[in-house]
C-alpha positions as CSV (number, residue, x, y, z in Angstrom):
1,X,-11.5,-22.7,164.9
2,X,-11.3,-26.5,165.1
3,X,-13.8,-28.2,167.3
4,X,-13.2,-30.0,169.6
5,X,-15.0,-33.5,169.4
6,X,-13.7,-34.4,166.1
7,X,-15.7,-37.9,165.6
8,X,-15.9,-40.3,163.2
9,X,-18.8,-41.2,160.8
10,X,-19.3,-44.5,162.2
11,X,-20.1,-43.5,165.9
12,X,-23.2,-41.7,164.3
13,X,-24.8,-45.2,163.4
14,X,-23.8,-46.9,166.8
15,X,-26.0,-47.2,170.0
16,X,-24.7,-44.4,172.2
17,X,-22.1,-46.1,175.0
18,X,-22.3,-43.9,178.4
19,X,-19.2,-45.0,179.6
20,X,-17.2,-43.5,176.5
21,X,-19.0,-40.4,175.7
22,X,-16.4,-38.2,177.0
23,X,-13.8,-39.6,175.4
24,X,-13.4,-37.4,171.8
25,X,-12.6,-40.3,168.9
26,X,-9.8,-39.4,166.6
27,X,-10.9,-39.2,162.5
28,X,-9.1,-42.6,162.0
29,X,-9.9,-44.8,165.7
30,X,-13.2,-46.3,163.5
31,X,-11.1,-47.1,160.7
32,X,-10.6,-50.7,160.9
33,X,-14.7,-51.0,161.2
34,X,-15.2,-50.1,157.5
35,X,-12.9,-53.4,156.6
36,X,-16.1,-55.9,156.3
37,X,-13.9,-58.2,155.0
38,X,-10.9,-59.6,156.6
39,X,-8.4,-61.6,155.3
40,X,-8.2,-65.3,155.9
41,X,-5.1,-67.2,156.3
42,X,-5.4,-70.4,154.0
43,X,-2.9,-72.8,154.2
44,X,-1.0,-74.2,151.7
45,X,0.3,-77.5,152.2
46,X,-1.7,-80.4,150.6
47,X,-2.7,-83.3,152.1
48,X,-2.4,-86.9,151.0
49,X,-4.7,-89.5,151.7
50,X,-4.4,-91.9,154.7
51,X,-1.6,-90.1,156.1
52,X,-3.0,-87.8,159.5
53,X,1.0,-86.9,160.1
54,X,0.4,-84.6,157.1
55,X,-2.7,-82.9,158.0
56,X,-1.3,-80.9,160.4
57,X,-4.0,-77.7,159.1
58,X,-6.9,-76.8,161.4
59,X,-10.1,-75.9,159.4
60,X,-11.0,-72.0,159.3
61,X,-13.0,-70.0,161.7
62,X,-16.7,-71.2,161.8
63,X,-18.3,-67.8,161.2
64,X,-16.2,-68.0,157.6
65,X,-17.3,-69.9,154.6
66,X,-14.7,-72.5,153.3
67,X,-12.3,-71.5,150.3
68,X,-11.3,-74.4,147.9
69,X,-7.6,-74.3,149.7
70,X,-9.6,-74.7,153.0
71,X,-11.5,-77.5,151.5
72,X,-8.6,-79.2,150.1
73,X,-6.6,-79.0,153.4
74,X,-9.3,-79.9,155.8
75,X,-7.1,-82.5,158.1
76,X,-7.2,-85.5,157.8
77,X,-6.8,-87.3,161.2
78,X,-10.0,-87.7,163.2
79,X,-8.5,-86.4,166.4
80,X,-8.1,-82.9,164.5
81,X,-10.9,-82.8,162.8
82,X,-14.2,-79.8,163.2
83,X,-17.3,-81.4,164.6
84,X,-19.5,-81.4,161.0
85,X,-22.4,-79.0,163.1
86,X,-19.5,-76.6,163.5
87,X,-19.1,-76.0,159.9
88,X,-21.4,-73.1,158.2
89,X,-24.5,-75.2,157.0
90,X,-23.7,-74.6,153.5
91,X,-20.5,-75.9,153.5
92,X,-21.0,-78.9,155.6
93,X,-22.0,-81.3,152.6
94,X,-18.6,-79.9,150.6
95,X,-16.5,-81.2,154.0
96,X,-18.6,-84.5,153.6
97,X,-17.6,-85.4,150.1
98,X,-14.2,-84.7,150.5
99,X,-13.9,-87.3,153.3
100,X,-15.6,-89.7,151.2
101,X,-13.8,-89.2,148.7
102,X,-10.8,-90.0,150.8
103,X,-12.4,-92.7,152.7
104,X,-11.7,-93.2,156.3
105,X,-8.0,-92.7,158.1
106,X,-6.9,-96.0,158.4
107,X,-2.5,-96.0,158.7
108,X,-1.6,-99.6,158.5
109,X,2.0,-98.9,158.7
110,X,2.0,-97.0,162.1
111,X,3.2,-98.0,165.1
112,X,1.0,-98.5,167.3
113,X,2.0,-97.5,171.1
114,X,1.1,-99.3,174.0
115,X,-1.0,-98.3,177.0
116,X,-1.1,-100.3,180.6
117,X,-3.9,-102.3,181.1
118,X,-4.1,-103.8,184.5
119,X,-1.0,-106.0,184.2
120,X,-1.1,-105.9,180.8
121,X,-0.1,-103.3,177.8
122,X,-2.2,-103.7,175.0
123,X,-2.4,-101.5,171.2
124,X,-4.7,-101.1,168.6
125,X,-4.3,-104.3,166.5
126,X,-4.2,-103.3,162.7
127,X,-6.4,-106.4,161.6
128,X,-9.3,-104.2,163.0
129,X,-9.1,-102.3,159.6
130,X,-9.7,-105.8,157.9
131,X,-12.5,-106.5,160.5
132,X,-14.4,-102.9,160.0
133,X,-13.0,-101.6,156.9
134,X,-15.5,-99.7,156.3
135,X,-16.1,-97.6,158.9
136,X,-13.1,-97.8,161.6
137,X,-10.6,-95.1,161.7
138,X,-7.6,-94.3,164.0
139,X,-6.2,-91.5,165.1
140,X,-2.2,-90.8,165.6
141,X,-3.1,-87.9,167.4
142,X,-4.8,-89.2,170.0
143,X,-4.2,-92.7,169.8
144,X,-8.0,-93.6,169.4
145,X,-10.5,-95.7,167.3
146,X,-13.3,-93.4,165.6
147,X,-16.1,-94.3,163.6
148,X,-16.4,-92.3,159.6
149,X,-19.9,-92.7,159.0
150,X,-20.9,-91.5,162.7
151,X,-18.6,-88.7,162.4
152,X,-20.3,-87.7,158.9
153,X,-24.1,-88.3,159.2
154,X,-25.1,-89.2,163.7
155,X,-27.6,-86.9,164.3
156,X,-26.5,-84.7,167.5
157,X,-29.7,-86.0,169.4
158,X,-29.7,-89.7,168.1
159,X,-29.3,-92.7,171.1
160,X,-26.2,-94.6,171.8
161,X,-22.4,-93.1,172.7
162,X,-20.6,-90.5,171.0
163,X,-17.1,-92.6,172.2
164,X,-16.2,-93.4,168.5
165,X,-16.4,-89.6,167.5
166,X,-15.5,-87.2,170.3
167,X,-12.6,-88.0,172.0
168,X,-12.6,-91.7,170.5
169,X,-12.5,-95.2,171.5
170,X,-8.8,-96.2,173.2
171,X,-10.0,-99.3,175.8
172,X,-8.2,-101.6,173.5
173,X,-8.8,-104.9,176.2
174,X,-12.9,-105.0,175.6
175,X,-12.7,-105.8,171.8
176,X,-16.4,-106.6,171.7
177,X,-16.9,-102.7,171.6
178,X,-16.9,-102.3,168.2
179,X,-19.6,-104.9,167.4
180,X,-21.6,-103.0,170.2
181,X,-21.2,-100.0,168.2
182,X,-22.5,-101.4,165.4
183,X,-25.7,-102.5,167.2
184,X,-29.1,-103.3,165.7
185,X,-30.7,-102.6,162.5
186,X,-32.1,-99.7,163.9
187,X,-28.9,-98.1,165.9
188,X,-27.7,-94.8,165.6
189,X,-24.1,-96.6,163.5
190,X,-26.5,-98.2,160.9
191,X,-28.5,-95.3,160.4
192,X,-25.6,-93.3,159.3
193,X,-23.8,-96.2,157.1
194,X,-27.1,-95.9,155.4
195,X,-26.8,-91.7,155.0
196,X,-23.4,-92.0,154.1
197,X,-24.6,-94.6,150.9
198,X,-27.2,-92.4,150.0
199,X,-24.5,-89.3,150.2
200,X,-21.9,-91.4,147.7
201,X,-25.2,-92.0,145.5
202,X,-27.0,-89.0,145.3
203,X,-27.5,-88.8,142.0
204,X,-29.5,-92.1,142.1
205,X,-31.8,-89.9,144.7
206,X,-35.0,-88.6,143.9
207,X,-34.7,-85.7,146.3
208,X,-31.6,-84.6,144.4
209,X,-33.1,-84.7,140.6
210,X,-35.2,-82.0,142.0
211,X,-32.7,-80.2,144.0
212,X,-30.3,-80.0,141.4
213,X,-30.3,-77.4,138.9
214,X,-29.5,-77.6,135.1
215,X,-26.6,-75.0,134.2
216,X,-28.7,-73.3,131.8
217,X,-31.7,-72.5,133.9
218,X,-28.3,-70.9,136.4
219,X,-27.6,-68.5,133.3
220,X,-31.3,-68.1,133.0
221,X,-31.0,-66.9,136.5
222,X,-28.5,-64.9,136.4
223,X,-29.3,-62.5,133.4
224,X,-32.7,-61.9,135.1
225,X,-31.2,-61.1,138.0
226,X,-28.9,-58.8,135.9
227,X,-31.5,-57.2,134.4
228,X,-33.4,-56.4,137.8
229,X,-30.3,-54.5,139.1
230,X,-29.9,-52.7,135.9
231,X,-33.3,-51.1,136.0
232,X,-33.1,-50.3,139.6
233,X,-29.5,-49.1,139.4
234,X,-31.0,-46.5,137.0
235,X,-34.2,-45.3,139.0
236,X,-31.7,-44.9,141.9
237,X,-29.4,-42.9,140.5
238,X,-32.2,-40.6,138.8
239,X,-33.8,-40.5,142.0
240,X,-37.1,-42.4,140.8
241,X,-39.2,-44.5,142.5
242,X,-39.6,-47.5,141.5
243,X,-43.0,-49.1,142.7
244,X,-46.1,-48.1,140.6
245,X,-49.8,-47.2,142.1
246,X,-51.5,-50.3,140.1
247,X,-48.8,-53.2,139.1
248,X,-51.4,-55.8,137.3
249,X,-51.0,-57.0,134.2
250,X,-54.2,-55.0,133.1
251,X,-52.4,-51.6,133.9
252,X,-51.7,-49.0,131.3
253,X,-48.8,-48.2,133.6
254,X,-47.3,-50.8,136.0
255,X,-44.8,-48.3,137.7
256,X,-41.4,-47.3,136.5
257,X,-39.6,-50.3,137.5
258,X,-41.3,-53.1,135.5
259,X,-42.3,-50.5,132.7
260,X,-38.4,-50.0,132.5
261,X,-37.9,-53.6,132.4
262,X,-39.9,-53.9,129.8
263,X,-38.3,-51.5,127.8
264,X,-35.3,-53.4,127.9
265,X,-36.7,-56.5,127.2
266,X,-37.9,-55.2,124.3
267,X,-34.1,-53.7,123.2
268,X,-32.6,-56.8,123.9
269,X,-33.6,-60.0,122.5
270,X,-31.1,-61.9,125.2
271,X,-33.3,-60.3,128.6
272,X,-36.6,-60.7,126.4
273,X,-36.1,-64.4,126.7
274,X,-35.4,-64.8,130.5
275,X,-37.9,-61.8,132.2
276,X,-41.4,-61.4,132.5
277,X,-43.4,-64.1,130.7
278,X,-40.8,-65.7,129.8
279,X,-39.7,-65.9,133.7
280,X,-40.8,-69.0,136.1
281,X,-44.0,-67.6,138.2
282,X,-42.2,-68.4,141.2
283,X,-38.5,-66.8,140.5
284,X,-40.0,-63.7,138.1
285,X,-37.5,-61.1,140.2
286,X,-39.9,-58.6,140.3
287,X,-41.2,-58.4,143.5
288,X,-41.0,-55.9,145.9
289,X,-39.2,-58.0,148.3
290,X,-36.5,-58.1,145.8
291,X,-36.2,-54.9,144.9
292,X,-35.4,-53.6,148.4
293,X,-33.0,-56.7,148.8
294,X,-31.7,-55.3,145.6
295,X,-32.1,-51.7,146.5
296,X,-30.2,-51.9,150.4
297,X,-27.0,-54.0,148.5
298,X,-26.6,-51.1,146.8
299,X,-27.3,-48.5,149.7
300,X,-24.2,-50.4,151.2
301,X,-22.0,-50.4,148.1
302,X,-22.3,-47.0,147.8
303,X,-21.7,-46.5,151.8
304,X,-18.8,-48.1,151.4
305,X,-17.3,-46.5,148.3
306,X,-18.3,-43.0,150.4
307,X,-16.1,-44.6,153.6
308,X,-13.1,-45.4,151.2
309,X,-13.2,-42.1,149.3
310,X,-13.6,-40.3,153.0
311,X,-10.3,-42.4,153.8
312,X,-10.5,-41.6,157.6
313,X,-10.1,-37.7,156.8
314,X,-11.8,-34.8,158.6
315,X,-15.4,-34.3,157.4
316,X,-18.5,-32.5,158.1
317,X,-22.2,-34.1,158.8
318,X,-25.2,-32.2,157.1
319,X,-28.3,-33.3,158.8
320,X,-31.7,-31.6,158.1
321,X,-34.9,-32.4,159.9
322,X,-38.8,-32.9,158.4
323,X,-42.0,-34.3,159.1
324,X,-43.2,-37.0,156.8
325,X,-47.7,-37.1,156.0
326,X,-47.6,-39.6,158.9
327,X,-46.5,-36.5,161.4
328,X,-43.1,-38.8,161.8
329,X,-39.5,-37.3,162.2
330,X,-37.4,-38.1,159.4
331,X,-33.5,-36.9,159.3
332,X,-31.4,-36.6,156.1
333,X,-27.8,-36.9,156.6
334,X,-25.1,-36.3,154.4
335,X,-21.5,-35.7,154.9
336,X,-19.3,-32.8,153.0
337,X,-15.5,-33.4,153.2
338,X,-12.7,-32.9,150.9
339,X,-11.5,-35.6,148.3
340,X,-7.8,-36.5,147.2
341,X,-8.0,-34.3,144.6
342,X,-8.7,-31.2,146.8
343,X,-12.4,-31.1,145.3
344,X,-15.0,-30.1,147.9
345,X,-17.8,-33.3,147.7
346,X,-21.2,-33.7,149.7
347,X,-22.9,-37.4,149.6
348,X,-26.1,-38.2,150.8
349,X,-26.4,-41.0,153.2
350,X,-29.6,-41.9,154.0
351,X,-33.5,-40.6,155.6
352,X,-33.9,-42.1,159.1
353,X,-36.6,-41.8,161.3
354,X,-35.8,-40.1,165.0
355,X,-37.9,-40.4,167.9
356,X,-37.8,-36.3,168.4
357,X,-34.9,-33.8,167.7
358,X,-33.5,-32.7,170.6
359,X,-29.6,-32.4,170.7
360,X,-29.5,-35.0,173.3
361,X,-31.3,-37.5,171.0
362,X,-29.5,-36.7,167.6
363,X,-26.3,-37.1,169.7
């Protein structure tokens, strides 16, 4: 006879919600929450250089990193643009160079509209891109003046107005605004002309020399890091440990992990050269840190390949309870179900620890 809360595998790893418990969740209602990736809609019309009427593409949700069409179709008018704080941090100096790389919106051969002034209308005169070529930009969209370098490097803190980057400048009577922007040496305008020349020559930059990486100590990287994963894929899947009792270099026996690591440097000339002594004393991947970096990515590979092979079908949860030498609860849980091919399948899960095991607790 069926049960009758049927529940899913995911409610077992959520904090317990009062106000649903008495609602029974169908095998598939968690379904979607095993799709850790969702799909981005990139646009696809490219953009050309001074012209906002064709950047008519928002940037990307924040919490996502950029993709090159992203990138490439970042708009171009500063009335549409993302505040540079709201992209991720490590994609806000790819959004930089691509605006310096198409210099500021300037549309000479836009028609300007006019706004009433007292008893007056008055536009944004086009000779102001002569004046400030450098830094002004206008906006079609909102009919403003906005300043590149400000919107690129001001520091969210730093003194003076944000008119010439949030909603823009658009008082086109007081034309002695723009030379107030510009202020002293010292001003918040300067100081980010100055970033912004630094940005265009980083490579002239001392900070950068060391910041930038050579391509062959990247493929050094990279086939140590291979070999890492290798030799702990192995001890998981035999169901070793990896960590040894004494891991010095004096030790007869540093622990399974490096003694396998070893091993394989030793088969294979390629690893020999890029693990171990051979390996920078501050990037050896060796650690124990790194191992259980290494260690939980695949705990949630493997999670996930279980989810996709479960597909949202019935299952069954095998939990068994013990005491570890600390006198701490630990429960095993695995799950037995049924796979496409009609085979019957149990996979382990995980150990965690449980305040006690009472049925109101487990639940």
């Amino acid at each position: 006879m069926k049960r009758k809360d049927q529940r899913d595998i995911t409610s077992f790893f959520s904090k317990r919600n009062n106000t649903n418990s008495g609602n029974p969740s169908t095998p598939n209602s968690n379904r979607s929450q095993a799709n850790l990736s969702p799909s981005i809609n990139n646009p696809s019309t490219q953009e050309t250089n001074n012209d906002p009427q064709n950047h008519e593409t928002q940037a990307p949700n924040e919490q996502q990193r950029l993709t090159e069409v992203d990138v490439t179709n970042l708009p171009q008018d500063p009335g549409k643009r993302k505040r540079i704080v709201d992209f991720p941090p490590d994609d806000q100096d790819n959004v930089r160079r691509v605006y310096v790389a198409r210099k500021p919106c300037q549309p000479k051969n836009h028609e300007f509209p006019f706004r009433p002034f007292g008893q007056k209308n008055r536009r944004f005169n086009k000779n102001w891109f002569d004046t400030y070529k450098s830094w002004l930009e206008y906006s079609v969209e909102k009919d403003a003046a906005f300043c590149f370098p400000c919107y690129l490097f001001k520091e969210a803190n730093a003194p003076g107005g944000d008119a010439f980057i949030n909603e823009g400048f658009r008082s086109w009577n007081k034309t002695d605004a723009y030379e107030k922007h510009i202020g002293g040496h010292m001003s918040a305008h300067n100081k980010a002309v100055r970033a912004l020349i630094d940005f265009e020559n980083q490579k002239a930059n001392l900070p950068s020399l060391f910041a930038d990486q050579s391509e062959e100590n990247k493929i050094k990287y990279r086939e140590r890091l291979k070999a890492s994963i290798k030799c702990l894929k192995w001890l998981l899947l035999q169901g070793l440990p990896a960590r040894g009792h004494k891991e010095n270099e004096t030790s007869s026996n540093r622990g399974n992990f490096v003694e396998l690591l070893k091993f394989l440097a030793s088969e294979k000339e390629d690893v020999a050269k890029v693990v171990l002594d051979n390996a920078p004393g501050n990037c050896q991947m060796t650690s124990p840190s790194i191992q259980k970096d290494i260690i939980n990515a695949c705990a949630t590979e493997t999670t996930k390949a279980i989810m996709k092979e479960l597909d949202g079908d019935f299952f069954t949860i095998l939990a068994d309870e013990s005491a570890d030498i600390s006198d701490k609860e630990q429960l095993a849980l695995c799950l037995r179900y049924v796979n496409k091919r009609g085979e019957v399948m149990e996979r382990f899960l995980g150990v965690v620890h449980v305040a006690n095991t009472t049925s109101l607790t487990l639940h």
